[in-house]
N, C-alpha and C positions, 0 to 999 in steps of 0.2 A: 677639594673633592666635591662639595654641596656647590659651586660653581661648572663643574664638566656634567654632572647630573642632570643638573637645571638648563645648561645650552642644549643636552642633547633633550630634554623634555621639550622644548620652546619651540622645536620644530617635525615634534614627532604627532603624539597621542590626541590633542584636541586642536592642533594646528594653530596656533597661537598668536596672533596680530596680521592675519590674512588677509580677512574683510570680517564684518559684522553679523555674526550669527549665532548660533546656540548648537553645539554638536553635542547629540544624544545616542546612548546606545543602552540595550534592554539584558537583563539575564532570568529564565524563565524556568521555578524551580516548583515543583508541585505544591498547589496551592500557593502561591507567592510569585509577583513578580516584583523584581527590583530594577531603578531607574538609576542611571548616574547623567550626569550632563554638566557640561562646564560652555562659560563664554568664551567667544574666540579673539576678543578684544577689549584693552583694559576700559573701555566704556561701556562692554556688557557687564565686564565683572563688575564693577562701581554702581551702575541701574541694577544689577540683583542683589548686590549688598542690600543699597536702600530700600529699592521695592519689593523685591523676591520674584518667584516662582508660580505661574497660572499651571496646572497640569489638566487637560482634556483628556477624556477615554473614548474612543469608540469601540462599538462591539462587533462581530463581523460571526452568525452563525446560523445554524440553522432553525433557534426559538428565539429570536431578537428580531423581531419583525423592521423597528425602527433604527437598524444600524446608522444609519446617516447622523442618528444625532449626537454631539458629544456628551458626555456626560462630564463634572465638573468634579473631579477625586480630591481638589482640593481647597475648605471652605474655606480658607485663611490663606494666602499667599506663604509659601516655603523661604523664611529667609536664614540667616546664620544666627547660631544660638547667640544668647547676650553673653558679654565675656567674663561674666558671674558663674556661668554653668561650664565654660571651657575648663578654668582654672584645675578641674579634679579628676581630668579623664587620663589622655597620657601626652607624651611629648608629640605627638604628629597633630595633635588637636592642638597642642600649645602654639605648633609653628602655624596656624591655621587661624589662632586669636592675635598670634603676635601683625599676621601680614595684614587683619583687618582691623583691628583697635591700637595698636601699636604706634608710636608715634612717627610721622611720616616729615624728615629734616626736608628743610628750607633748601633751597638750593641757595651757593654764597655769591652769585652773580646773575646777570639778568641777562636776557636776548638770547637768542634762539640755540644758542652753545645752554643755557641753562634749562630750557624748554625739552632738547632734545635727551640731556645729561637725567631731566628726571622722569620722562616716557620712559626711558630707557629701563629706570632703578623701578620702576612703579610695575612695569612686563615683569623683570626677577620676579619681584615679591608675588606677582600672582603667579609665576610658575612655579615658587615655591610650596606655595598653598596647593596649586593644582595636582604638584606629586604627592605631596601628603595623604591628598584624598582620594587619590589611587593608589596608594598602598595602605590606605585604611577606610572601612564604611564608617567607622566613626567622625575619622575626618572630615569625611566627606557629608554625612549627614551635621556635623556643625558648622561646616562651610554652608547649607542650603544647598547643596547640589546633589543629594540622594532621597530617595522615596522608594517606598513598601506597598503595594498595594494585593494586601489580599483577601477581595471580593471579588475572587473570579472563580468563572467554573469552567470544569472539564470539557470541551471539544469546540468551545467559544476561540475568533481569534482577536486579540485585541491589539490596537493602535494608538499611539498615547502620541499627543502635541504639549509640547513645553515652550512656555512665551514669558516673556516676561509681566510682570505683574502692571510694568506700566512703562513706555516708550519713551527713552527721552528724544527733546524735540527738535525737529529739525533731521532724523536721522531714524531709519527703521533698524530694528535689530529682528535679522530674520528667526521665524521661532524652527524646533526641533520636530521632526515628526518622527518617530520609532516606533517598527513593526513589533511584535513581543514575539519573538520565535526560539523554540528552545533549539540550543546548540549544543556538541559536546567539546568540551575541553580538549586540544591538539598537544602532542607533546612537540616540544622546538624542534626543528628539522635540520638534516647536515650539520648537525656540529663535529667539529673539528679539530682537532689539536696539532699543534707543530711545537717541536719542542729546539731550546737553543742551550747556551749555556745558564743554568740556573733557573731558567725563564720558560714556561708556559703557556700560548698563545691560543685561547680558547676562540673557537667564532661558530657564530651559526646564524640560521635565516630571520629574517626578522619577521615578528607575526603579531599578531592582535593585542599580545599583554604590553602593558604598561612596563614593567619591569621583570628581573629574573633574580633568581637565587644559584650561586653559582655552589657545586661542592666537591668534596675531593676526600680521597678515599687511600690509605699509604696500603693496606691489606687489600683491597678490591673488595671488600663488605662494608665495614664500617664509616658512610660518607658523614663528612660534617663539612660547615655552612663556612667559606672561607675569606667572605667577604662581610662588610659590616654592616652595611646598605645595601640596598639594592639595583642590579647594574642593570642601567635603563637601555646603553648600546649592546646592539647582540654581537660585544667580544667583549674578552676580558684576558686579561695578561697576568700568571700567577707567577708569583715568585716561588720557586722550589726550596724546600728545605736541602735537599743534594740532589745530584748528580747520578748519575748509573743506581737510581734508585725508579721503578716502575711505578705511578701514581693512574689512579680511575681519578675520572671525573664525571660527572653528571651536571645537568641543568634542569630547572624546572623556573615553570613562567608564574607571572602573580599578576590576575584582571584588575581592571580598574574599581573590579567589588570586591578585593582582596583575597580572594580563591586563588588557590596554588592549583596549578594543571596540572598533569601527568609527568613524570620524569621523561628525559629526553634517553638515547641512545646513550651506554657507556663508550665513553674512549679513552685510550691508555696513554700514557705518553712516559719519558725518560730525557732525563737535564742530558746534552751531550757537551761537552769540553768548549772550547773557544775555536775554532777554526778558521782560515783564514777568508777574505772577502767572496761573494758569492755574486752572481749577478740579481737585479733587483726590479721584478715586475713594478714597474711605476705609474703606466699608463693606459688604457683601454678606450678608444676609439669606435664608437657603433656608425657605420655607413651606410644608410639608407637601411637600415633593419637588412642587411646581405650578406654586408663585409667585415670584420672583427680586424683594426687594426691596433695591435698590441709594441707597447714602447717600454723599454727596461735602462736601467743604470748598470754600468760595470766600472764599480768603485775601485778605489787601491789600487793595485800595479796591475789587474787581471787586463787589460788591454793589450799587455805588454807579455801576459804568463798563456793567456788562450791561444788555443791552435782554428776552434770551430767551436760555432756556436748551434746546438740543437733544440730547435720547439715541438717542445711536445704536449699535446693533449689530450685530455679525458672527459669522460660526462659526467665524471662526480669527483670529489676530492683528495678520494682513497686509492683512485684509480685502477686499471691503470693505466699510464700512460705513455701514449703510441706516440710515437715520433711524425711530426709532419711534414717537416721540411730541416736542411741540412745547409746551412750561413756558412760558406769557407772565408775566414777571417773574422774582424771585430766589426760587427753591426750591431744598430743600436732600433732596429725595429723592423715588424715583418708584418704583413696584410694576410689575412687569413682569409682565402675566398668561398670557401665551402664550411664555415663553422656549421656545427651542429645546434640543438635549442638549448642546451644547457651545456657550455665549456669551461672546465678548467684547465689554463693553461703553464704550463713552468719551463722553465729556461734550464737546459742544461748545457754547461760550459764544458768543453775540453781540454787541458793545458798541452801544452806540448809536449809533458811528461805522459800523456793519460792518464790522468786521473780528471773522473766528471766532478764537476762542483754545480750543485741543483739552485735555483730559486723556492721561492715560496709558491704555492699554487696560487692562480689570481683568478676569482670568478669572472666570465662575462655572460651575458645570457643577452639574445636577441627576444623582441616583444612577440612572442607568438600570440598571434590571433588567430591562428587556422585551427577548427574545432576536429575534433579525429571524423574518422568517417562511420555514416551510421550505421549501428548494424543490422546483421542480415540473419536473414537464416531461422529464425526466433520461433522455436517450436517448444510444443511439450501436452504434457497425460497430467489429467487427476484422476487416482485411483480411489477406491471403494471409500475409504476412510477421511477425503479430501485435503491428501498430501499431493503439489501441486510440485512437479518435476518440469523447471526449462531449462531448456539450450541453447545455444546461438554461434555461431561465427563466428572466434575469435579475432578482435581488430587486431594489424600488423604494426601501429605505428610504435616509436620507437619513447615517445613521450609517454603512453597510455598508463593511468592512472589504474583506470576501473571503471564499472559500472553499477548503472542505477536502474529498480525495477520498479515499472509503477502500474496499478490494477485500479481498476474500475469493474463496475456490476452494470454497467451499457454502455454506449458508446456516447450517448445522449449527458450522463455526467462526468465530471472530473477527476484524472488521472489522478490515485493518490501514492506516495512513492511507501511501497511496504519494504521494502529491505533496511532501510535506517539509514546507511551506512553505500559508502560505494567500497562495491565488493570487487576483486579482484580477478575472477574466472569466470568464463564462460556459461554459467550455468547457474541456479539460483534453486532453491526448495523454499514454500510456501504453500502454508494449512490456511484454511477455509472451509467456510462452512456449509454443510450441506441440508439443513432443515430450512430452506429458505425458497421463496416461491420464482426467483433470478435463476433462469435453468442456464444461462451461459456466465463465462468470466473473462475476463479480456486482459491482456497482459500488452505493453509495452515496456523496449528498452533503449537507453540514452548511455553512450558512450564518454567518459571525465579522462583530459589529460592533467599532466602533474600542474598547469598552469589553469585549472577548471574550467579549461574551455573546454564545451558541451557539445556533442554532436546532437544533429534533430532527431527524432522521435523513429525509432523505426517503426516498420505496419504492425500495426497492434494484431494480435493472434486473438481469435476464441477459442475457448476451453470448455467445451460440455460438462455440466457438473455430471454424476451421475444420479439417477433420480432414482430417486427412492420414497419418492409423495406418488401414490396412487391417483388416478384419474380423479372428477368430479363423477358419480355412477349417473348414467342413463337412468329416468324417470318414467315409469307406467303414467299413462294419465287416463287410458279407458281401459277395461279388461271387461267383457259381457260375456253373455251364453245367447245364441239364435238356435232357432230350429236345427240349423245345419249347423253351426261351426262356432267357434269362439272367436271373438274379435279383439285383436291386440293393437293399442295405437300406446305411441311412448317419446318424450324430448329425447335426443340423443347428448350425451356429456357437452359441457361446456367448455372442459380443458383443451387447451392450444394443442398437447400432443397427443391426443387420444387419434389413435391409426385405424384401429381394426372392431367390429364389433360381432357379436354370437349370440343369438337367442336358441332357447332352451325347453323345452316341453318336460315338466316333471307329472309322471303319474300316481296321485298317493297310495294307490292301493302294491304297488312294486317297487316307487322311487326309484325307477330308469330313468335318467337324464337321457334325453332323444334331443338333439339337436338340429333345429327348423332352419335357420338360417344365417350365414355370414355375410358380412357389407365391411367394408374399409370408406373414407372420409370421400372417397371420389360419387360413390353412388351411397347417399343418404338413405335408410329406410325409416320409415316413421311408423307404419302400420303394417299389421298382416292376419290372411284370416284362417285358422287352422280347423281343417274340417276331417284331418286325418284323424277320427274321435272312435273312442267309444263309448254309447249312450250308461248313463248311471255313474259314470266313474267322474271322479275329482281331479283337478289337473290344475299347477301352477305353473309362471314361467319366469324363468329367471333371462335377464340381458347381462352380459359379461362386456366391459369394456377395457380395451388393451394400451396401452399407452408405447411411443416407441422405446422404451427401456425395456418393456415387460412388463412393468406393474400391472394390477388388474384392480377394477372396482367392476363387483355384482350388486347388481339391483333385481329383488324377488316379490314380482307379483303375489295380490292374497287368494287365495283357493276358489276355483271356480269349478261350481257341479253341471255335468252337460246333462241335460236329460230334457227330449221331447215328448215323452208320452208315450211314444207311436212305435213298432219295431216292425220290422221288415216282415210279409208276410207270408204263412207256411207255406213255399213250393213244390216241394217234394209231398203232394196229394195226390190223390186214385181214388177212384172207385167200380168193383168190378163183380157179377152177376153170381152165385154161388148154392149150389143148390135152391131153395125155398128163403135163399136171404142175400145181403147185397151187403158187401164187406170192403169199411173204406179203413185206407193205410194213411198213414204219412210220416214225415221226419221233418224236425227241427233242431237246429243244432243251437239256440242260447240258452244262454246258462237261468237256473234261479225259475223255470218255468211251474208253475204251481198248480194249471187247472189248462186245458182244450174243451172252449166250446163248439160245437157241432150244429149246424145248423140245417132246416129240410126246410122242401115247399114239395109239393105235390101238382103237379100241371106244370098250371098256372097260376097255382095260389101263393099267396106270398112266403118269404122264408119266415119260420120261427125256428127257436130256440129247440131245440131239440134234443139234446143230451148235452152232458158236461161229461168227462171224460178228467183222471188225474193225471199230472204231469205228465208221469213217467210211462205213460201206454203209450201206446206206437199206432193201436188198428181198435173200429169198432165193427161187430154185426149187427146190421140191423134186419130183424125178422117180424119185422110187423108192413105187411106189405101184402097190397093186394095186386091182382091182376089188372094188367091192363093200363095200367099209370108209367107217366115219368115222373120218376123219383131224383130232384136234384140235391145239391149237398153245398157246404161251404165249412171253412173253419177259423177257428182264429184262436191265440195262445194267450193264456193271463198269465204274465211274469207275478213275480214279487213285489207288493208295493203296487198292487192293480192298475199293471201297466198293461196295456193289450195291444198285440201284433195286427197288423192291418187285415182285414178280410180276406182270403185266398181267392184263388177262383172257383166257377162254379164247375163242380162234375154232375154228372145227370146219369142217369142208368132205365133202358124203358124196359119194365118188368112185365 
């Protein structure tokens, strides 16, 4: 049994006397990563016995300015414990002391029959050590072929080289370089059960674990473990306790860091009687990657019992399966010119009685390289909350796995894939954040068939966030008061989508917002001068800036008082001839006026000050007057706050 293990390890997991090198691979656990690595030839393993294990890091992120350099994880070279400390761990460390300390027989003759006889015994024993230590981290940490490293941190990527600690001469032994990428555990794929008399015949796809755990189940609940070891070839042959009794089974894989994966798919199966000979898929044939030519045995008398021979096939193992072609008489092989990318195929016989008698299904599968096609179509919305709704155009091909989504924040950085996982439909939901000053989001997607070939990139879409950050506000930088008008100059926002802007006249004695002026981004206003005033009164202004979402940022001027002095002066004046007196009128209509002066000259003499007169009168008589004169007039208003209206004109009256 520890002989059919060991042949099938020898040319499976670390590829074992190929050429000279160091196969390494990573597993990537929060806070922790762990290394395994083993040599590919029994001259690496014998230089890492003695020497050990160099391990470099590099760091690959965006606060490690110096990635290029390695750093050196380990100050002591990594070799196998002394066989002091093996002796009390468990039996897979035992077989791991015995293949290195243990004593290594002579060979009993010399020349190249002895040379060869113990290359030969020397490969076992390191294969034997090599399963050990994948199916155990302890093995494998006292073999020297496991490492811990955990000083790392979060969003960093790291890349680790393993070399040996010193070269022997004459000969390079090439060193390992491993990505650290976390991966998720696969459960085994296609398993299968064919069941015969007593017998059991488990198989399924072969995939990254080292070994598997096979189990089995007489209830369909209760599976227990029905092998002793662990089966390194992906099948296995169980022997039934009976017949027309229903058994589950299940498989799960075990890494080379001794992690058990995911159980695989149940399948059922039932022991059926002895029957008589069948025909026997033996051969498969690939033709230029086109043609699938398939060859079988027909054992026992069936040469002599069949009428027609029929192929039939399917694209999985369960089928089902459609008949391809119809062989009248005994033939012993047929050319399949249109396989499909995954075929299984089975032989069913016809006797001359009719009764069919099947074969076993036999995989063949052509190397597909052709990537699916990419897709199209790739649309979608993010709503208020930054839940990210896409679409796309479902690919037709008949391999199609799934799909992969990948986002970026410009186009200028690197695609990163947020779904995890390739998903299986059409469509894809993804949150995102929206306090963020990135107002687009870009989406691309890539097309997985069942063999991960990739299609390229479809055209990556933007996706408007929606915004909800307000503009930078429009800045006042001058606000004055002139004789005539108020002077407004101001920067306009800085923000990329500020569209539209609105200035605003506030009065404080009313607080009516009067709105002076709109601009959008095409015609810039910087200044403007508002002469639409009224003297004495207080006035702020506000600039409203609009962004294309909606958002708004106000910016409010500080209070500015117009007042020149001077008010318009009284024109509704008269003066006109009245009995023994001369009687001057007028009207003014501002508000707050407190006193009218009135003014006379006589000829040609100058005007003086002549009466003062209260607000609220309207007309004065003057009766001091002689004959013979012209009597001229003027007037003027004292507001509140000894403000005075401009001089009127002059009236005259010759008495």
């Amino acid at each position: 049994m520890y002989r059919i293990l060991f042949f099938l390890l020898f040319y499976s997991q670390w590829a074992i006397g190929q050429d000279h090198h160091i196969a390494a691979m990573a597993d990537v656990k929060p806070g922790l990563i762990r290394l395994r690595w083993a040599p590919s030839s029994i001259i690496g393993w014998e230089m890492g016995i003695k020497y050990g294990y160099n391990i470099d890091r590099f760091i690959i992120g965006e606060n490690n300015a110096d990635h290029n350099k390695p750093t050196l994880v380990t100050p002591q070279p990594i070799k196998p414990y002394p066989l002091s400390q093996m002796d009390t761990i468990d039996e897979r460390v035992a077989i791991v002391a015995e293949v290195i300390y243990g004593d290594h027989p002579t060979p009993e003759q010399d020349g190249f029959g002895a040379f060869y006889e113990a290359q030969n015994r020397n490969e076992w024993r390191m294969s034997m050590a090599l399963l050990s230590c994948d199916l155990s981290p302890l093995a494998a940490k006292s073999a020297g072929l496991y490492f811990e490293d955990s000083d790392i941190k979060a969003g960093n990527r790291y890349i680790y080289r393993i070399s040996l600690a010193q070269q022997p001469k004459n000969m390079l032994i090439d060193t390992a370089v491993v990505v650290a990428v976390p991966t998720l555990l696969a459960r085994p794929r296609e398993l299968t059960i064919i069941c015969t008399d007593s017998i059991a015949a488990l198989a399924w796809r072969k995939d990254a674990y080292s070994a598997y755990i096979v189990e089995r189940a007489t209830d369909g609940k209760n599976f227990q473990k029905i092998s002793y070891l662990p089966v390194v070839s992906p099948h296995f042959k169980d022997t039934l306790p009976e017949n027309d009794h229903k058994y589950s089974y299940k498989v799960k894989g075990i890494t080379a860091f001794g992690e058990y994966g995911p159980y695989s798919e149940t399948v059922y199966g039932m022991g059926m009687p002895t029957v008589d000979d069948r025909p026997q898929l033996d051969t498969i044939i690939i033709q230029n990657n086109q043609r699938i030519q398939i060859r079988w045995l027909l054992p026992g008398n069936l040469p002599d019992q069949l009428s027609k021979i029929i192929i039939t096939r399917a694209n999985n193992s369960k089928g089902p399966f459609i008949a391809i072609a119809t062989l009248k008489g005994i033939a012993y092989s047929y050319t399949d010119l249109k396989p499909g990318a995954t075929n299984y195929y089975r032989i069913k016989g016809i006797t001359k009685q009719g009764k069919a008698i099947y074969s076993f299904p036999y995989f063949a599968q052509l190397i597909d390289t052709i990537p699916p096609a990419t897709p199209t179509g790739v649309k979608g919305v993010v709503d208020s909350a930054g839940i990210v709704f896409l679409q796309w155009n479902g690919n037709t091909e008949a391999d199609l796995l799934g799909y992969r989504v990948f986002r970026a924040n410009s186009l200028k950085e690197e695609f990163v894939e947020v779904a995890g996982k390739v998903i299986n439909t059409p469509s894809f939901t993804d949150t995102i954040t929206l306090h963020t000053l990135s107002s687009s989001i870009y989406y691309t997607v890539i097309a997985v068939d069942k063999n991960y070939n990739t299609s390229p990139y479809s055209l990556s879409i933007q996706l408007k966030r929606p915004d909800t950050i307000a503009p930078s506000p429009a800045l006042f930088t001058k606000v004055f008061s002139t004789d005539t008008a108020i002077i407004l100059e101001w920067n306009n926002s800085s923000s990329e989508d500020a569209v539209q802007y609105a200035l605003y006249r506030i009065n404080t004695k009313d607080s009516l917002r009067q709105q002076l002026a709109i601009w959008d981004t095409a015609y810039l206003k910087t200044s403007l001068k508002d002469a639409a005033l009224q003297q004495g009164n207080t006035y702020f202004y506000q600039i409203a800036v609009y962004d294309d979402s909606g958002n708004n940022a106000i910016e409010t001027s500080g209070d500015v008082w117009f007042e020149t002095g001077i008010r318009p002066a009284v024109k509704t004046w008269s003066a006109s001839k009245q009995n023994k007196a001369i009687k001057l009128h007028w009207q003014y209509n501002a508000e707050n006026v407190k006193q009218y002066r009135i003014y006379r000259a006589k000829n040609n003499d100058l005007f003086t000050l002549y009466t003062t007169q209260d607000g609220t009168k309207t007309e004065f008589i003057d009766n001091m007057l002689f004959l013979g004169n012209v009597y001229k007039y003027k007037i003027t208003a004292v507001l509140r706050g000894d403000i005075k209206s401009a001089m009127s004109k002059v009236v005259e009256v010759i008495y």
